[in-house]
C-alpha positions as CSV (number, residue, x, y, z in Angstrom):
1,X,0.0,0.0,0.0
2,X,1.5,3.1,-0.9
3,X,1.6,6.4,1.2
4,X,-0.4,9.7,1.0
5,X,2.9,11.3,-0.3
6,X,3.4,8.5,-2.8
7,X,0.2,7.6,-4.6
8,X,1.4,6.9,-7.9
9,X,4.9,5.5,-7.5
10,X,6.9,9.1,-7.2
11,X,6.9,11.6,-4.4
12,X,4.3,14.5,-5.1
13,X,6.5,16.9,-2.9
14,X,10.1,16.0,-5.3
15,X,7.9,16.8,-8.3
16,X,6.4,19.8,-7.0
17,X,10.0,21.2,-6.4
18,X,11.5,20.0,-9.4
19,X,8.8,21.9,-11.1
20,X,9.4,25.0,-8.9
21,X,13.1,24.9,-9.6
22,X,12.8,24.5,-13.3
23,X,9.9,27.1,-13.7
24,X,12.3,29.9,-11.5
25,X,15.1,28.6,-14.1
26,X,13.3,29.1,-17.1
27,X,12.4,32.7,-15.4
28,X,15.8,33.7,-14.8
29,X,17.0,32.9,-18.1
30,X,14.3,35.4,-19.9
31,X,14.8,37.9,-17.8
32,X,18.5,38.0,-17.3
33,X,19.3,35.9,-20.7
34,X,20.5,38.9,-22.8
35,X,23.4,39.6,-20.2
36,X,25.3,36.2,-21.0
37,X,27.1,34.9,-24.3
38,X,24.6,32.2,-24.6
39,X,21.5,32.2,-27.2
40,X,18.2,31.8,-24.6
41,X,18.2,28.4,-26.1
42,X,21.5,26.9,-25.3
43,X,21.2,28.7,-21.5
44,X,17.7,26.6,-21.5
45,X,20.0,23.3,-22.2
46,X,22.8,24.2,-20.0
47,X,20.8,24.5,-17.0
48,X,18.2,21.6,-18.0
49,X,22.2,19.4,-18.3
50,X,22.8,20.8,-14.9
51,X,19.4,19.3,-13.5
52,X,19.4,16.2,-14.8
53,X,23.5,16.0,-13.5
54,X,22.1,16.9,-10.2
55,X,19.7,14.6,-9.8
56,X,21.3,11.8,-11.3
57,X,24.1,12.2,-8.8
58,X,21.6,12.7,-5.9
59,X,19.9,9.5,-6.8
60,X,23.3,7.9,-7.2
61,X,23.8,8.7,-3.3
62,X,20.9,8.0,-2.6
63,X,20.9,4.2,-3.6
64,X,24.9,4.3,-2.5
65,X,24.0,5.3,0.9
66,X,21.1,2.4,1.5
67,X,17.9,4.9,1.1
68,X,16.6,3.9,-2.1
């Protein structure tokens, strides 16, 4: 039986924040985007490489450390 916080198989409060975190990215980037030597488009990749680095080593401690 699966928890309140897990209904579906994945935790509603990681998604919620991983939404938050990319929505305030994708924010930042149009409004400070012009000031850096990246196109909007390849800051939109750079941080969305960033996230997915992030969480894949997060999840790699994760399972390293016995929590997952």
């Amino acid at each position: 039986m699966t928890g309140f916080g897990n209904p579906a198989g994945f935790d509603i409060a990681t998604v919620l924040t991983g939404s938050g975190l990319t929505l305030l990215l994708s924010a930042a980037i149009v409004r400070y985007g012009e000031q850096f030597q990246f196109s909007q488009a390849e800051l939109y990749g750079i941080g969305g490489i960033a996230l997915v680095g992030l969480g894949v080593v997060f999840g790699i401690t994760l399972v390293l450390s016995g929590l997952r």
